[in-house]
ROTOR-406884 format. One record per residue (C-alpha): residue number from 1; chain; x, y, z; residue in three letters. Coordinates in steps of 0.2 Angstrom, whole numbers, plus 5000, padded with zeros to 4 digits. Layout:
# ROTOR-406884
   num   cadena     px     py     pz   residuo
   NUM        A      X      Y      Z       ala
...
# end
This chain:
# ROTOR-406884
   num   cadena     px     py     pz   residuo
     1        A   4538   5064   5025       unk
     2        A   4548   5050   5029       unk
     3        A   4550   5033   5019       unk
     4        A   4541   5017   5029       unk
     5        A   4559   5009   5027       unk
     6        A   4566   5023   5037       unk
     7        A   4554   5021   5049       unk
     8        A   4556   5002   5051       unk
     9        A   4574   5010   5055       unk
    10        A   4567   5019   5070       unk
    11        A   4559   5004   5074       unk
    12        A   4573   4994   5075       unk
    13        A   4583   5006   5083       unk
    14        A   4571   5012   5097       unk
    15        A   4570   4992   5102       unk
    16        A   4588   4993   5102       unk
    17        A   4590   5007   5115       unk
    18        A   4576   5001   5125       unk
    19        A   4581   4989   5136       unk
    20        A   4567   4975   5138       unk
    21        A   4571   4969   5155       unk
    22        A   4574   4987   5162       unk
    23        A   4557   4993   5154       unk
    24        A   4546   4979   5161       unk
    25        A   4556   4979   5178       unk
    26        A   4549   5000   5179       unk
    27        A   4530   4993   5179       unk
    28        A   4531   4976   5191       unk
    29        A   4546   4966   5199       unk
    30        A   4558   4952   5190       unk
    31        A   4567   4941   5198       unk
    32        A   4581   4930   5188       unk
    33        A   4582   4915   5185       unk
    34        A   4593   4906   5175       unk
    35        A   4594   4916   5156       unk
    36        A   4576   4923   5158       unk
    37        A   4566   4935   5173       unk
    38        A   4550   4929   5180       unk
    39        A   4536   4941   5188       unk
    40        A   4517   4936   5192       unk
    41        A   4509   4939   5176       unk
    42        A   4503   4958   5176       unk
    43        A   4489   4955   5163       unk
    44        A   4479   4939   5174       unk
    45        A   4476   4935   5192       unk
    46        A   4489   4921   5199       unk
    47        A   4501   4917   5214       unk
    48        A   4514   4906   5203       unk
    49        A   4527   4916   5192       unk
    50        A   4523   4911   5174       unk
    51        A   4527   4928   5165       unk
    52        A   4546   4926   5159       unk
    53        A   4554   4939   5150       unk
    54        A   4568   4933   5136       unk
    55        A   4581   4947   5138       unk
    56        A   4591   4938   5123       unk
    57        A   4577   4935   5112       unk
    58        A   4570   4950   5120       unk
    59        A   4551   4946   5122       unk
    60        A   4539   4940   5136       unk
    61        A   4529   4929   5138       unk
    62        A   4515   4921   5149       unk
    63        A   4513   4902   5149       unk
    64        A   4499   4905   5161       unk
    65        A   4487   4916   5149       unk
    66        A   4497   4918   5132       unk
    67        A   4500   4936   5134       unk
    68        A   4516   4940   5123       unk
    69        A   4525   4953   5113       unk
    70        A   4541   4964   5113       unk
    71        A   4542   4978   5122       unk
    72        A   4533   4991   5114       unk
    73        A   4517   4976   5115       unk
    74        A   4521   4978   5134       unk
    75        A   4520   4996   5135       unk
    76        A   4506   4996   5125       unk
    77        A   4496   4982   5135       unk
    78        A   4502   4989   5152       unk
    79        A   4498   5009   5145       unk
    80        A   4483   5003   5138       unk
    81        A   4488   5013   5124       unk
    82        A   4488   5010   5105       unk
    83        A   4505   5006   5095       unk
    84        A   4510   5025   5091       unk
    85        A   4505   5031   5111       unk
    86        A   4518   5016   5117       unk
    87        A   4530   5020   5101       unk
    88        A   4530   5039   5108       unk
    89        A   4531   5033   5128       unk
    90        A   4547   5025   5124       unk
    91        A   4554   5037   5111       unk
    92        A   4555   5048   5125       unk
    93        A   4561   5036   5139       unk
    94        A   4576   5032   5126       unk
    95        A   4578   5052   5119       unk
    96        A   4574   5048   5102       unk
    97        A   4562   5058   5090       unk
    98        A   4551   5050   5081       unk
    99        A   4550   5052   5062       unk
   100        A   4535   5053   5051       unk
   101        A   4531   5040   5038       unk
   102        A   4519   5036   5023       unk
   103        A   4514   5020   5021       unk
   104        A   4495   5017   5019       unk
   105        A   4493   5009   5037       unk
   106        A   4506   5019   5044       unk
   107        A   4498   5037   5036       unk
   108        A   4481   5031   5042       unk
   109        A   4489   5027   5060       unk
   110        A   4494   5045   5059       unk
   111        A   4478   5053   5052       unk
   112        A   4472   5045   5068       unk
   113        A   4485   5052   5079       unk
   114        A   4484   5069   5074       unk
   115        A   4463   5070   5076       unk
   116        A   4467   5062   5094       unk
   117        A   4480   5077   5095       unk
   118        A   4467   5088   5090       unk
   119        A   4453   5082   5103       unk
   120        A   4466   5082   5117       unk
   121        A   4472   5100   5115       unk
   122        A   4452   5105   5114       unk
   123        A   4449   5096   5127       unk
   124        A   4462   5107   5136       unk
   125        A   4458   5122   5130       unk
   126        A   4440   5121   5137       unk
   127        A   4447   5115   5154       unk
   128        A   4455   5130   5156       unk
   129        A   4441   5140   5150       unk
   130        A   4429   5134   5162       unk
   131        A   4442   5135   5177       unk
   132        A   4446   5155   5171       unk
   133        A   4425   5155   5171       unk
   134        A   4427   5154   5190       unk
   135        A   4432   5171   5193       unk
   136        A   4417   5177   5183       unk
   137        A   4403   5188   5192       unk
   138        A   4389   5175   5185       unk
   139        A   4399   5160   5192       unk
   140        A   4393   5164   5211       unk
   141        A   4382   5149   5211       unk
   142        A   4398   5139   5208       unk
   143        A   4410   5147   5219       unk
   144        A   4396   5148   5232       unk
   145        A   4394   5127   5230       unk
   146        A   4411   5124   5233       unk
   147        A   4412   5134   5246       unk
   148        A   4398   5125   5254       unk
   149        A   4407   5108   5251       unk
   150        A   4423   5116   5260       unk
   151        A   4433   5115   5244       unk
   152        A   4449   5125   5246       unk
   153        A   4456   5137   5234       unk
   154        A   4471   5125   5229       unk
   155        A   4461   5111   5228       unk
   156        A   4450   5118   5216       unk
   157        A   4467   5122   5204       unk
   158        A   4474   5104   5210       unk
   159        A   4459   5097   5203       unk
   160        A   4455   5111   5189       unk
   161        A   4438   5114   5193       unk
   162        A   4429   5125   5181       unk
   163        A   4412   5132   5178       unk
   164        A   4400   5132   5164       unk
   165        A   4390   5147   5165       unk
   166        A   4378   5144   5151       unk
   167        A   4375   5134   5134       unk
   168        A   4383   5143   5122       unk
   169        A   4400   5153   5128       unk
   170        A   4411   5137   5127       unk
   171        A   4406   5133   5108       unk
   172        A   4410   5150   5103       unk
   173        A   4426   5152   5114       unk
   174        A   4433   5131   5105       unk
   175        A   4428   5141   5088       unk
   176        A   4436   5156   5089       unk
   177        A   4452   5145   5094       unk
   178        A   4451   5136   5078       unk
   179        A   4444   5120   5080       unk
   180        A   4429   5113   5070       unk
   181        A   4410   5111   5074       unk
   182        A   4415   5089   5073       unk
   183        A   4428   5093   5083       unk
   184        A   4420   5103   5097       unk
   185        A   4407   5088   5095       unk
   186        A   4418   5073   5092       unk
   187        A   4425   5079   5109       unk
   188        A   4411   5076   5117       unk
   189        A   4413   5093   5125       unk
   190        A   4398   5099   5115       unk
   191        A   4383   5091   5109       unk
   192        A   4369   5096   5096       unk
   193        A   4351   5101   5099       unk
   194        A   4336   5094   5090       unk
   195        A   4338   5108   5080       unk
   196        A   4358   5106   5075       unk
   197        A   4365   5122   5087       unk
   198        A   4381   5118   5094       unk
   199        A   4379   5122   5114       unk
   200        A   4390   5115   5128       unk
   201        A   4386   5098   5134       unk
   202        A   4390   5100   5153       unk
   203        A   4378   5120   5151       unk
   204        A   4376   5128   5169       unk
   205        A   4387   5114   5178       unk
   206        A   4401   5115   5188       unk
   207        A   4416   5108   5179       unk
   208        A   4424   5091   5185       unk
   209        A   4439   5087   5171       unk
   210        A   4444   5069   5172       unk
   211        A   4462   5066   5167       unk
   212        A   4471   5051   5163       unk
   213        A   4484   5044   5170       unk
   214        A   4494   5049   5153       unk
   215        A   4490   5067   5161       unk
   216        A   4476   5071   5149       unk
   217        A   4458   5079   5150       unk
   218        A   4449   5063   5142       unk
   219        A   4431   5071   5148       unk
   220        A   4422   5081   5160       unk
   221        A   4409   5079   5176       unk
   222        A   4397   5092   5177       unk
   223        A   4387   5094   5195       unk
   224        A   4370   5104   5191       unk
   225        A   4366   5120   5204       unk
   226        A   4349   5121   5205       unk
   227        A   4334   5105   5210       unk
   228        A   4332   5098   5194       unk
   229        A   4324   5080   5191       unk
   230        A   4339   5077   5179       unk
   231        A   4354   5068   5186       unk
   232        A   4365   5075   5198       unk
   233        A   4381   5071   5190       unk
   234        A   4383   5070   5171       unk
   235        A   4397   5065   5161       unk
   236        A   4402   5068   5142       unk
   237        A   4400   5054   5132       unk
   238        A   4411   5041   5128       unk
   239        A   4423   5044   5111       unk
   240        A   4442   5042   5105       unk
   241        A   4449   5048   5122       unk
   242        A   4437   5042   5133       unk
   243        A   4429   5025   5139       unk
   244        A   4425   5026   5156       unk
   245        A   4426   5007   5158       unk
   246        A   4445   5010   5157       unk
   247        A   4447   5025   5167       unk
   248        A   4447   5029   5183       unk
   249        A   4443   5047   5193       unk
   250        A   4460   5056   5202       unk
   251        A   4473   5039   5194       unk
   252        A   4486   5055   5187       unk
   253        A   4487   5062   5204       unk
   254        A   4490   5044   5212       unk
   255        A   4501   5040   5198       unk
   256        A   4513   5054   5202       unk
   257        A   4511   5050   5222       unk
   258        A   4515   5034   5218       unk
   259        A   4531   5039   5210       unk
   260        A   4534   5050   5223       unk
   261        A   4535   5037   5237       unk
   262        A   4523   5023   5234       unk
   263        A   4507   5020   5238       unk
   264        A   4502   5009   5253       unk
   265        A   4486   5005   5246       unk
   266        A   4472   5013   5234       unk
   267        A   4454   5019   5241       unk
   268        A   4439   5018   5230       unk
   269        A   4425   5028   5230       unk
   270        A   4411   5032   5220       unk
   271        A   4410   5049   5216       unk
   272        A   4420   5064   5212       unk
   273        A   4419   5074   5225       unk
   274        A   4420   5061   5238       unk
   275        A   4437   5060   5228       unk
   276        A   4442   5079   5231       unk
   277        A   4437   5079   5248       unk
   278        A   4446   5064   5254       unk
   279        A   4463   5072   5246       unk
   280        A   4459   5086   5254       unk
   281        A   4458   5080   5269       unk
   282        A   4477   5070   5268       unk
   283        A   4470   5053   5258       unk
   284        A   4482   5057   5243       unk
   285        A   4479   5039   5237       unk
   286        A   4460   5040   5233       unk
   287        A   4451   5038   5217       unk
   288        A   4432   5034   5211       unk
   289        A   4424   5022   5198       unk
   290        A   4414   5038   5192       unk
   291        A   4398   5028   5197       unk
   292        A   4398   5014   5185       unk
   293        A   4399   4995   5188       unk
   294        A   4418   4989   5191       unk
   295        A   4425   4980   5176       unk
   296        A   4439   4971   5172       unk
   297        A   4450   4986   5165       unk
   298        A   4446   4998   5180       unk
   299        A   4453   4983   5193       unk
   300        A   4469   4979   5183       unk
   301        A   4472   4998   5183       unk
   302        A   4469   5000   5199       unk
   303        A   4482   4984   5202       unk
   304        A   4496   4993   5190       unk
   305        A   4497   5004   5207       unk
   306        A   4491   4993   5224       unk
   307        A   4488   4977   5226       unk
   308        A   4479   4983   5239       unk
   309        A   4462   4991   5238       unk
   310        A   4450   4998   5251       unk
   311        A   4432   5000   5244       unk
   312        A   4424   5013   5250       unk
   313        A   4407   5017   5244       unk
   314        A   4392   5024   5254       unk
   315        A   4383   5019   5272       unk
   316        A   4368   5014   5263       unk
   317        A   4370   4996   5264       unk
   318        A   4354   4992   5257       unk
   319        A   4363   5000   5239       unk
   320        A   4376   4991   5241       unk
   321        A   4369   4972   5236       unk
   322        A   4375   4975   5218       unk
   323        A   4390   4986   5220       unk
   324        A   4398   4969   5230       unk
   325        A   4392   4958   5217       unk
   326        A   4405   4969   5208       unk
   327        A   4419   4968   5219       unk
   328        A   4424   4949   5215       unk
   329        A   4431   4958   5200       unk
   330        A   4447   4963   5210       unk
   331        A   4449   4947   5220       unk
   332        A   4446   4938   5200       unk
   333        A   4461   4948   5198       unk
   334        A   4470   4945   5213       unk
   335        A   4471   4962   5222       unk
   336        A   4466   4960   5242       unk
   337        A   4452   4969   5245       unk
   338        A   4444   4977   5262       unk
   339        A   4425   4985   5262       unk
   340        A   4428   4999   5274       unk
   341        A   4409   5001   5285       unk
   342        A   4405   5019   5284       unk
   343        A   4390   5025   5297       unk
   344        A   4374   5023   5289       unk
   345        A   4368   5034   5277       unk
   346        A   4384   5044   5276       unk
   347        A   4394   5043   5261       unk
   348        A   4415   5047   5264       unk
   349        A   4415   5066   5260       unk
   350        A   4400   5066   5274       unk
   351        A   4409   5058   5285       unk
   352        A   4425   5069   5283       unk
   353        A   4414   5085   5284       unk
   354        A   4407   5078   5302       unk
   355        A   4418   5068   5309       unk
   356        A   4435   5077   5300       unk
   357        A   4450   5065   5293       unk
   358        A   4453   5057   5311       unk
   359        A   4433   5050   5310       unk
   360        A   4438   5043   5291       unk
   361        A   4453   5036   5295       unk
   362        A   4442   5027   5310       unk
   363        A   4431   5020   5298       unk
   364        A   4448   5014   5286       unk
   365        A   4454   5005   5302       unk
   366        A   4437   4995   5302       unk
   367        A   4439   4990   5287       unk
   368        A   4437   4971   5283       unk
   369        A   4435   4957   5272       unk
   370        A   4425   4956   5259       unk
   371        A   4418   4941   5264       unk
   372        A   4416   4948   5283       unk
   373        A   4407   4963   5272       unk
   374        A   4395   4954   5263       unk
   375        A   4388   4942   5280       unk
   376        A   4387   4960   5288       unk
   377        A   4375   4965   5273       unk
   378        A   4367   4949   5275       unk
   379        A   4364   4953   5293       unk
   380        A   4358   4970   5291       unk
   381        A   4344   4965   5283       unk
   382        A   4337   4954   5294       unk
   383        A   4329   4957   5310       unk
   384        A   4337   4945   5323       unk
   385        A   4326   4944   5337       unk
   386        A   4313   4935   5327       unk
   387        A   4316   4917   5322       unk
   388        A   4311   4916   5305       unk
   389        A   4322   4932   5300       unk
   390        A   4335   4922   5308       unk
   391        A   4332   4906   5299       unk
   392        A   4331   4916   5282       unk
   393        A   4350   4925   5289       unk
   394        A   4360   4910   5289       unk
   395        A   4350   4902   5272       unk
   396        A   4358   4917   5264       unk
   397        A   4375   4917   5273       unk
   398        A   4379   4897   5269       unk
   399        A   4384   4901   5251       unk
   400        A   4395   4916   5256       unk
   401        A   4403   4906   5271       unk
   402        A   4406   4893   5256       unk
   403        A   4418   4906   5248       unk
   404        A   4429   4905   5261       unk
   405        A   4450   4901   5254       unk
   406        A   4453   4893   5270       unk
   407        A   4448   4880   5284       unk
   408        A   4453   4894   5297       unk
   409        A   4443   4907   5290       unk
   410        A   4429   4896   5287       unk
   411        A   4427   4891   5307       unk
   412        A   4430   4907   5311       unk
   413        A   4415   4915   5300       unk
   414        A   4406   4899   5305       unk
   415        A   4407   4904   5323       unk
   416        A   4402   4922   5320       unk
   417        A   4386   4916   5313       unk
   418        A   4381   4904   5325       unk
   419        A   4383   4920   5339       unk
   420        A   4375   4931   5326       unk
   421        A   4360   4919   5323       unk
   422        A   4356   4909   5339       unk
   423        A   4360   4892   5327       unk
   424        A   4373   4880   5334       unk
   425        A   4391   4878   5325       unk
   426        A   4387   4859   5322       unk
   427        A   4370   4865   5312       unk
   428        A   4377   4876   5304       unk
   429        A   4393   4865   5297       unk
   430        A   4379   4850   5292       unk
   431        A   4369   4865   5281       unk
   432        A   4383   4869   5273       unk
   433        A   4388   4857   5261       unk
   434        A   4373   4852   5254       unk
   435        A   4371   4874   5253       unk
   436        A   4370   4880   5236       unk
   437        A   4387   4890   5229       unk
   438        A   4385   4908   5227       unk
   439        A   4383   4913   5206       unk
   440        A   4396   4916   5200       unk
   441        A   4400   4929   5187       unk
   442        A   4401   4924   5168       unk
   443        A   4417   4928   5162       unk
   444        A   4413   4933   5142       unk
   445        A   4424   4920   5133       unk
   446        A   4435   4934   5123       unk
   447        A   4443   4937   5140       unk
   448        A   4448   4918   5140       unk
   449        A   4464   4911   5134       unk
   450        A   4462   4905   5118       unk
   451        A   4468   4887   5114       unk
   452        A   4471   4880   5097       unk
   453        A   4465   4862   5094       unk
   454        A   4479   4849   5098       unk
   455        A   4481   4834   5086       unk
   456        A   4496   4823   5085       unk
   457        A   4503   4833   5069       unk
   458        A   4499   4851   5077       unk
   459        A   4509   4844   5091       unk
   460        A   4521   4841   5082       unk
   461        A   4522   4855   5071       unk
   462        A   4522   4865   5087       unk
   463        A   4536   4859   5095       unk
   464        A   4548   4859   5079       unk
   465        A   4547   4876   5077       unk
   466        A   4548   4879   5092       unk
   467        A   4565   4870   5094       unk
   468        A   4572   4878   5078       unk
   469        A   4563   4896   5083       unk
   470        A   4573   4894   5097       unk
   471        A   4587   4889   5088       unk
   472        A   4590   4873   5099       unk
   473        A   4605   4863   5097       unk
   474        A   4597   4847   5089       unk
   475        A   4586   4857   5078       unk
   476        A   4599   4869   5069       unk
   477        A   4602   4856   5053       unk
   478        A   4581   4856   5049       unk
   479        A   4576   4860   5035       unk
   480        A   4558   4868   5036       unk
   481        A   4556   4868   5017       unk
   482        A   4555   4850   5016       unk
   483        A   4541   4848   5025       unk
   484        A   4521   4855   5023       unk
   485        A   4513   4863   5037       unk
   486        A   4493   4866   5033       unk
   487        A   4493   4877   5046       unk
   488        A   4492   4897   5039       unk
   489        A   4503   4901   5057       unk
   490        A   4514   4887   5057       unk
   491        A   4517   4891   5037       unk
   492        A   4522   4911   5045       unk
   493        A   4531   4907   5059       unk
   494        A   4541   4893   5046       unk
   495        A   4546   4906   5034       unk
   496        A   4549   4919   5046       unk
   497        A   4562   4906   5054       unk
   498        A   4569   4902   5035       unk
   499        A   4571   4918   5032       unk
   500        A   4580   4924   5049       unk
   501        A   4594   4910   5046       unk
   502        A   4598   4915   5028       unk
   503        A   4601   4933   5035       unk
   504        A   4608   4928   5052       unk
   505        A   4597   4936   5062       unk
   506        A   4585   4925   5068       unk
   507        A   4576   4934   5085       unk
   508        A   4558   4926   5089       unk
   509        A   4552   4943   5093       unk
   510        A   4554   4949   5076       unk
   511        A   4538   4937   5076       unk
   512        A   4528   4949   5086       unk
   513        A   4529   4962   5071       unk
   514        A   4521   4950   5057       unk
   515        A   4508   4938   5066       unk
   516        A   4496   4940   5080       unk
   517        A   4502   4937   5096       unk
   518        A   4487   4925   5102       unk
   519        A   4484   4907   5094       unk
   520        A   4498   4897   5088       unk
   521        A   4514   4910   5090       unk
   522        A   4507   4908   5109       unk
   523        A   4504   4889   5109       unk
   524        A   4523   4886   5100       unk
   525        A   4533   4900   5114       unk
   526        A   4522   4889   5128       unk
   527        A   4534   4874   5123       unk
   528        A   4550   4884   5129       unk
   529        A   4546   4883   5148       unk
   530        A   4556   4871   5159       unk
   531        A   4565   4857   5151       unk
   532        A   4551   4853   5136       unk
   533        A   4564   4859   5123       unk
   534        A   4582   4856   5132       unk
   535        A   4591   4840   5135       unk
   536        A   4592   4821   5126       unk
   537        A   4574   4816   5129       unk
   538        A   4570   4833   5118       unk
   539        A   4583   4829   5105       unk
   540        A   4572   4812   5104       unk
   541        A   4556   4817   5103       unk
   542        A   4560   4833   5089       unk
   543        A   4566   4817   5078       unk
   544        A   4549   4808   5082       unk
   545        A   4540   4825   5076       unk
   546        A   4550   4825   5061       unk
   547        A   4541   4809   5056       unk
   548        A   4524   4813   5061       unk
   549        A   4526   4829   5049       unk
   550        A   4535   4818   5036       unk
   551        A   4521   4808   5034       unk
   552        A   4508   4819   5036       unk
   553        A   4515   4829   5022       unk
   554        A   4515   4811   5011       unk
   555        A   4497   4806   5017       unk
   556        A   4491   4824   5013       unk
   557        A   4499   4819   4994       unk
   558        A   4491   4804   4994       unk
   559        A   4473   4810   5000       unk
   560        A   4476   4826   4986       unk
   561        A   4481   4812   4973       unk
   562        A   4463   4804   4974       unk
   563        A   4452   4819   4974       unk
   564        A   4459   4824   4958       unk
   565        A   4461   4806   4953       unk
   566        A   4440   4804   4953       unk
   567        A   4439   4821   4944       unk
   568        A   4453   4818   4930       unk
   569        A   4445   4820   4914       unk
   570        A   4458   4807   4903       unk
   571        A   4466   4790   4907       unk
   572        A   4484   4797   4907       unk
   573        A   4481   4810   4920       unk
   574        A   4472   4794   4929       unk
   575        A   4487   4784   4928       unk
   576        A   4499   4797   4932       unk
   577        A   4489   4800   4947       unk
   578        A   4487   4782   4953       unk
   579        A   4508   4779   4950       unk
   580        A   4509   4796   4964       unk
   581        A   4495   4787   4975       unk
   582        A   4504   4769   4975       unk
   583        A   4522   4778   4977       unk
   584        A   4515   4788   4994       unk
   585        A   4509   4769   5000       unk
   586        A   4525   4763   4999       unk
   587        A   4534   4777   5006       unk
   588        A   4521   4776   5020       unk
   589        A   4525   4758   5022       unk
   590        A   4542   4760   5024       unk
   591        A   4539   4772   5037       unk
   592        A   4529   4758   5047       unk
# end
């Protein structure tokens, strides 16, 4: 077992090798500029570059959302992994081993580790047992389902489709392999029953694994057989490998198309097997929201591949009220999406079945807007031969039609509801402003930038260390000791700076490994964008900082002096403490 010095070492050294630019460049595109690259920030929606990456200083940074860190913060962000999953990524990118340590945090980062190790190999082991179950004589419901569905030999192994052939064959078989009743259960693989025996979670299903895009089996779809009044579908619960709001159905097969040749666009669709069915049929770039509500995590996923998206959920449009309300998700986060119309009823692995791959890819040639998607609901609902059903029509369009990013598209939707409804143009147009705006999602405010409050002295505080962070020109003479910062951050990211100058190796990424990279470190690397720390008018204003802290520092003496002045229990330590109090008002009057 390694020392944590030594593995600070490694630390150091796998930064080194790893070449920030060139890691960030693999995930989304720079472009230079000047002594910094720029890219649209991959971690929030926006159409101006504000995401620069210091290749000196090396760190990033977003002046848009505050995102920051060095580069194992990027691959762990991007990855959506934890520090030793990124640490490992890139020890392998740059050929390096990673070492073990035994410091407290470290040791318990590791205890970690190794159970998540443990779960992943389980996890394995009992895909392959239930795909090995498939060439059992008891597994002819399974095989005689898939055969139904028109699922190829090869597409079952490319998916590693399996069987579950009863309750209790899969516990026995993860326990004769070694691994523990908590971890057959911790797994999620297997579950308890009222009565504590261990029996197979997904019993008497047919096997759907889902893999990450890290190429892992994270959990598992099980299809019943026979009617039941149960679900369907059923996955395993969520645990340490698995949180279905981050993952989505098919993304290792996309990610290794994608690195194949690129990916055009994604398709999303509900379900597993309208996943297996579409690849089978040639759409290699297909993957499914396993059923739940889109979030946040599963769009920006989705956008680390495409930035285009083509929903493709089922014909039953009167379903699909809620799944759209859903779908502003991906335009939040700037991916362009398209609705594609499927024939009523029919969902895309029907329509493949009837219609073969030429019929889908009609329907994905139809696909439109989602704005044009949502009226088309709209319209569906109503019937249009009768006046009041078209009355109520275009009362329910008007807040959608105020969605519209554009004056083009907003007369040219305008025009397609006056022919739908009967209403004239000019109607229409006068409805529409005073027309309610559609609701709008809350987003919960831990997904919002967070901003420090901004007085005259935080300002201040701000931008000197900044400048001396940065080791600008004007700001190499200051000494930071000499002045008190009250903030905690600001006292940090001081020291760290005092500290980086008496050894000579001052890097502001350094930063990202003793501090949070939210709050203040954010607010202070915000200051080094465009000209706010270069040039004469800089110079000027750091001196103008200088004072405010100065005399912030004296007045906080001053205000320090009186409290314990009306506590002091003795007439010297009154008069010492007035003589402190009178000295600060003359400093202070100086200073006016």
């Amino acid at each position: 077992m390694r020392k944590e010095g030594e593995f600070g070492e490694f630390i150091r050294v796998l930064k080194e090798k790893c070449d920030l630019v060139e890691i960030i460049g693999s995930y989304i595109k720079l472009e230079r500029r000047g002594y910094q690259y720029w890219a649209c920030c991959p971690f929030h929606h926006e159409k101006t570059p504000s995401f620069a990456v210091n290749a000196a200083d090396r760190y990033y940074h977003c002046f848009g959302c505050g995102a920051s860190g060095d580069v194992i913060g990027f691959v762990k962000a991007y990855e959506n992994v934890d520090f030793n999953q990124a640490v490992q990524i890139l020890a392998a990118r740059a050929g390096l081993e990673v070492p073990a340590y035994d410091d407290r945090a470290a040791e318990e980062a590791a205890i970690k580790k190794r159970k998540r190790d443990r779960l992943s190999a389980l996890m394995r082991d009992a895909a392959r047992f239930y795909l090995n179950n498939l060439g059992s004589d008891r597994a002819a419901l399974h095989n005689e389902y898939l055969a139904k569905r028109g699922i190829s030999g090869s597409t079952v192994r490319k998916f590693g489709l399996g069987a579950s052939l009863d309750f209790v064959g899969l516990p026995a078989y993860l326990l004769a392999q070694g691994y523990t009743p908590e971890e057959c259960t911790d797994s999620g693989a297997c579950t308890r029953t009222e009565e504590g025996k261990l029996i197979d979670a997904e019993g008497g299903r047919l096997i759907i694994p889902v893999i990450n895009a890290m190429d892992e089996v994270v959990a598992f779809g099980g299809r019943v057989l026979k009617p039941t009044d149960h679900a369907k579908y059923k996955n395993t619960r969520e645990t340490m490998l698995f949180d279905k709001s981050k993952n989505l159905y098919n993304i290792n097969l996309v990610k290794k198309e994608k690195r194949a040749g690129g990916l055009p666009y994604l398709i999303m669709v509900e379900g597993y097997m309208d996943v297996i069915s579409l690849w089978q049929a040639g759409f290699r770039c297909v993957v499914a929201s396993m059923g739940t509500s889109l979030t946040k995590e599963q769009a920006r996923l989705a956008k680390r591949y495409s930035e285009r998206v083509f929903i493709s959920y089922d014909g039953d449009f009167a379903g699909q009220k809620a799944n759209l309300r859903g779908l502003d998700i991906f335009r939040d986060e700037g991916i362009k999406v398209r609705v594609v119309p499927l024939p009523e009823g029919l969902d895309p692995d029907d329509v493949v079945k009837q219609q073969g791959a030429a019929g889908y890819q009609s329907c994905l040639d139809a696909a439109m807007p989602l704005i044009d998607f949502r009226l088309l609901s709209v319209k569906r609902k109503y019937d249009l031969t009768r006046t009041d059903d078209r009355r109520e029509f275009v009362k329910e369009a008007l807040p959608i039609l105020k969605e519209a990013e554009s004056e083009a598209e907003r007369e040219e939707l305008v025009s397609k509801l006056a022919a739908d409804s009967g209403i004239s143009k000019s109607a229409i147009l006068r409805d529409l402003d005073s027309a309610p705006s559609r609701p709008q999602e809350v987003v919960p405010a831990r997904d919002k930038p967070q901003r420090a409050a901004s007085d005259g002295v935080t300002k201040a505080a701000r931008f000197v260390l900044a400048a001396c962070l940065l080791s600008k020109p004007y700001a190499t003479d200051c000494n930071l000791a000499a002045y008190d910062f009250s903030d905690e951050a600001h006292k940090t990211i001081a020291a760290f700076i005092t500290e980086g100058r008496r050894s000579g190796s001052l890097r502001p990424s350094g930063l990202f490994d003793v501090m949070p990279t939210e709050g203040e470190l954010s607010e202070v690397l915000n200051l080094d964008y465009g000209d706010n720390l270069d040039g004469e008018a800089a110079a000027r204003y750091f001196a103008d900082c200088l004072a405010v802290l100065e005399r912030a520092g004296i007045e906080a003496k001053r205000e320090d002096a009186l409290k314990r002045y009306a506590s002091a229990s003795s007439d010297a330590e009154r008069r010492e403490l007035l003589l402190l109090v009178n000295e600060c008002n003359k400093k202070l009057n100086r200073k006016n």
